[in-house]
C-alpha positions as CSV (number, residue, x, y, z in Angstrom):
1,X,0.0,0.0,0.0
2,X,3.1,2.1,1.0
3,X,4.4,2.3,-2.2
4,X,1.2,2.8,-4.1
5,X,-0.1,6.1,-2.0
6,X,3.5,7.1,-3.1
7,X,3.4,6.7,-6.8
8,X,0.1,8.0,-6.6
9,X,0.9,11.4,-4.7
10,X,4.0,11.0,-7.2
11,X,1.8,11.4,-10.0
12,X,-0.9,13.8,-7.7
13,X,2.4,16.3,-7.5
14,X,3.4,16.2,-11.3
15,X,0.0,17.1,-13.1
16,X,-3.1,17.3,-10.5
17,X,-6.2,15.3,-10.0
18,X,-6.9,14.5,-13.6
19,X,-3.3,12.3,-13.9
20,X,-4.1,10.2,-11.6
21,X,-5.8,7.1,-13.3
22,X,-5.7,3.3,-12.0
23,X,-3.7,3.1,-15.5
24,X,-1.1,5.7,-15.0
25,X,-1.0,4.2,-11.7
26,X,-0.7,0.7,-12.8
27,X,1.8,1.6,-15.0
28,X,4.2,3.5,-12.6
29,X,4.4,0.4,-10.5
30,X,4.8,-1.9,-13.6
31,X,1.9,-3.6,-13.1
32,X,-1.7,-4.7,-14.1
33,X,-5.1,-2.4,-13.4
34,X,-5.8,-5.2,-11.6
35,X,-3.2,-5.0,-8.9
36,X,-4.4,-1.8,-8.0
37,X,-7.9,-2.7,-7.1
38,X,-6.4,-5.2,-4.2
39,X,-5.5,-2.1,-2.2
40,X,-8.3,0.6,-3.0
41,X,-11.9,0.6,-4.7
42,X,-12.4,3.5,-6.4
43,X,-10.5,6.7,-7.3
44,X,-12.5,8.4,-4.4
45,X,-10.4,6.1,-1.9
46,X,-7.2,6.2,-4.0
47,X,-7.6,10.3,-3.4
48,X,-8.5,10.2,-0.1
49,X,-5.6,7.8,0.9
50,X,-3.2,9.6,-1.3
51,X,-3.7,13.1,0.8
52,X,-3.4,11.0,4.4
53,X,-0.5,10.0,3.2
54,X,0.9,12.9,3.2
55,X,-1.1,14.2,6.1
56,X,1.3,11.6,7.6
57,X,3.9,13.5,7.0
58,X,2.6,16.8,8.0
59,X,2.0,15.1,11.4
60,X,5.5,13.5,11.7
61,X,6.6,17.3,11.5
62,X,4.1,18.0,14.0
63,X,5.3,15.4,16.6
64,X,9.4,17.0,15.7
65,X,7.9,19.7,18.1
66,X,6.1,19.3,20.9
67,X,4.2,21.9,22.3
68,X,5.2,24.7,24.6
69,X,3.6,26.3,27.7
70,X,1.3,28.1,25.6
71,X,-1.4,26.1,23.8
72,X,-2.1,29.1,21.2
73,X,1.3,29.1,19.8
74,X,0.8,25.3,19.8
75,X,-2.4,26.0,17.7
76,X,0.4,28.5,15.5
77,X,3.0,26.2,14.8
78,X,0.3,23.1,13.6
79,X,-1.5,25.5,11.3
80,X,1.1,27.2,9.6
81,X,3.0,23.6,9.1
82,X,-0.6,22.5,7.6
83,X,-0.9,25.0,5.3
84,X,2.9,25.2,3.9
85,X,1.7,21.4,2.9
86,X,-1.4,22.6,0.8
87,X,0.7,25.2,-0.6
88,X,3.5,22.8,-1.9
89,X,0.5,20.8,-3.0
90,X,-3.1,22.0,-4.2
91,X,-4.6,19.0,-5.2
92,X,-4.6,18.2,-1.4
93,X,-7.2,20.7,-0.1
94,X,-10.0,19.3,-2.1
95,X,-9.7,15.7,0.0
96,X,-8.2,16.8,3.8
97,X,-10.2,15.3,6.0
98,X,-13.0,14.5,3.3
99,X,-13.3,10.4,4.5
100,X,-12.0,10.2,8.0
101,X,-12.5,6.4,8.1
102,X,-9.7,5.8,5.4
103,X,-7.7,9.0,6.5
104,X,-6.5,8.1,10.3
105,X,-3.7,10.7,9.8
106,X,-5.8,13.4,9.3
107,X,-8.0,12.3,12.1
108,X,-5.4,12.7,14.4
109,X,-3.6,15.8,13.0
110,X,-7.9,17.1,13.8
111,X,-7.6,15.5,17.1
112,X,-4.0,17.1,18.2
113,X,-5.4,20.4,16.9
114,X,-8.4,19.9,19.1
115,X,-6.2,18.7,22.4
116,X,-4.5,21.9,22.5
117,X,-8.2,23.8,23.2
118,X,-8.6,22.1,25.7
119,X,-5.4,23.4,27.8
120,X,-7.8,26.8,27.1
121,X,-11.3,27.6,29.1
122,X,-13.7,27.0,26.5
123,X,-16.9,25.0,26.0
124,X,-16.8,22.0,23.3
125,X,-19.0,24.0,21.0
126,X,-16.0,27.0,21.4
127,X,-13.3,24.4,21.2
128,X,-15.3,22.9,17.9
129,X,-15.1,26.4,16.3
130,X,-12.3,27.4,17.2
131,X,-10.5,24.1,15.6
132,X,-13.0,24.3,12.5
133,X,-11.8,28.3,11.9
134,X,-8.0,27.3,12.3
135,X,-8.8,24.3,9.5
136,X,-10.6,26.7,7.6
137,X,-8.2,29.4,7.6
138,X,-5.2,27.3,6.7
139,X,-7.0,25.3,3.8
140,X,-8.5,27.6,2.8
141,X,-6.0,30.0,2.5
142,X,-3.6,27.8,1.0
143,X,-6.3,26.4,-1.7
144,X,-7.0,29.5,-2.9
145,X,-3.2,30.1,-3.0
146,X,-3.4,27.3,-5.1
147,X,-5.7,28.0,-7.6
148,X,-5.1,27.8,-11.9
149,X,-3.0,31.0,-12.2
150,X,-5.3,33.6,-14.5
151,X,-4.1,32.6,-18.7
152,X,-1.9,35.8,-18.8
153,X,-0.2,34.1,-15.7
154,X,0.2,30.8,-17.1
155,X,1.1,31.8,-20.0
156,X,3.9,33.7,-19.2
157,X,2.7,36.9,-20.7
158,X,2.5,38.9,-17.1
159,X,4.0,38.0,-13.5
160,X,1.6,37.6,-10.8
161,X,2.5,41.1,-9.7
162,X,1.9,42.6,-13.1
163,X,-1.0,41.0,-12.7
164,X,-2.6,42.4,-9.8
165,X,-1.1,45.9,-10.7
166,X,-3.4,45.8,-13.2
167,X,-6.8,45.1,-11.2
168,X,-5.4,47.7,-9.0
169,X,-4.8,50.2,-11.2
170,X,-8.7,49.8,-12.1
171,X,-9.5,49.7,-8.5
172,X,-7.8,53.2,-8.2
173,X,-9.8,54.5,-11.1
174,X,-13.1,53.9,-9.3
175,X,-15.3,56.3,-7.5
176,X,-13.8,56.6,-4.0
177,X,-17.3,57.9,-2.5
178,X,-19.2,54.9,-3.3
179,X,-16.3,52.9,-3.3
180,X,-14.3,53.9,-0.1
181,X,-12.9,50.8,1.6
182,X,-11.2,49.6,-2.1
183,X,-9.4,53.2,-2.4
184,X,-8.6,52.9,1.7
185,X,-6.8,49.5,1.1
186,X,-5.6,49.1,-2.6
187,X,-2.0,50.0,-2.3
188,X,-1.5,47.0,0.4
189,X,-3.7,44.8,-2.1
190,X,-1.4,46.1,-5.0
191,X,2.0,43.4,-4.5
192,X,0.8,42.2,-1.5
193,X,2.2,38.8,0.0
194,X,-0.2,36.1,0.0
195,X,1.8,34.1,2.7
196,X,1.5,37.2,4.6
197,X,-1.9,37.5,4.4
198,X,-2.1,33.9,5.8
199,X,-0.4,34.9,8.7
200,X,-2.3,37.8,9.1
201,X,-5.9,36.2,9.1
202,X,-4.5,33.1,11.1
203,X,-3.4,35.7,13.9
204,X,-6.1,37.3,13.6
205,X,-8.1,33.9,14.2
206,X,-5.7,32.8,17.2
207,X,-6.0,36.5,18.7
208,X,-10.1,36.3,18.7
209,X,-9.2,32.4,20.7
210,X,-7.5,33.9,23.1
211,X,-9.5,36.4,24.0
212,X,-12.6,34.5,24.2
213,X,-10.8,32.1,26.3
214,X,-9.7,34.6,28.5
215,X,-5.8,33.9,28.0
């Protein structure tokens, strides 16, 4: 199974979703269609197995350190290590945690996520939220990240900061009475650092936490 989840993450990592066939698969491992169906039964499970495996690894950095005295910066550390995984690999949002009876990984990456709320004052349904909003943020965050580039993009024909130069440059042509907030933040948008605003929103998640626990 080991070297299957590999060749198909392999495969996952060169050219998305859409590459990964029992076929392509089966032929990777020099081997029959066949084969393949003695480990999973569908694509579905061949996905969903494919991202725990390398939820596995995500958690094995996780376990390299152990948290401190301060259950927040725990909450930090596992998030931003979550989404630098997405990142490096879009084709993983759509399945984390989708089927969490093949995905034990991901079940306990959820579960070490959820310990560290309860070193904080909150009821379950806060401690639910609060581990659902980290999730969210990180995946989220790090899907959109991950997105098809705009044709212009892909194509070579403009950088990504080209790109939004442009959009802003529109954005500073609008009305600024009916459109205030756009004029108010549009040089930050123009060039901005999308790992940045990660951080940024993920603080700002952690920060609301804390308060509402009291910490």
């Amino acid at each position: 199974m080991d070297a299957v989840l590999t060749a198909a993450v392999a495969l996952l990592d060169e050219a998305g979703e859409p590459a990964l066939t029992f076929r392509a698969l089966a032929r990777r491992l020099g081997g029959g269609v066949a084969s393949i169906y003695w480990y999973v039964a569908s694509k579905d499970e061949l996905l969903d197995r494919a991202a725990d495996h390398v939820i596995g690894a995500v958690l094995a950095e996780v376990d390299r350190h152990p948290p401190g005295d301060d259950p927040v910066d725990a909450l930090r550390a596992m998030a931003v290590t979550l989404f630098d995984a997405i990142v490096r690999r879009p084709w993983l949002a759509a399945h984390f945690m989708r089927n969490t009876e093949v995905q034990a990984n991901s079940l306990r990456l959820y579960e070490k996520l959820g310990q560290q709320t309860l070193r904080l004052a909150l009821t379950p349904e806060q401690r639910f939220h609060a581990v659902s909003a980290i999730v969210g943020v990180a995946v989220g965050t790090a899907a959109d990240m991950g997105r098809e580039p705009p044709p212009e993009v892909r194509d070579g024909a403009a950088d990504r900061d080209a790109f939004l130069h442009r959009y802003a440059q529109a954005w500073r042509a609008l009305d600024p009475a009916e459109y205030p907030f756009v004029h108010e933040i549009v040089d930050v948008f123009d060039g901005h650092d999308d790992v940045a605003q990660f951080r940024a929103a993920l603080d700002l998640t952690l920060a609301g936490l804390r308060e509402q626990a009291g910490a």
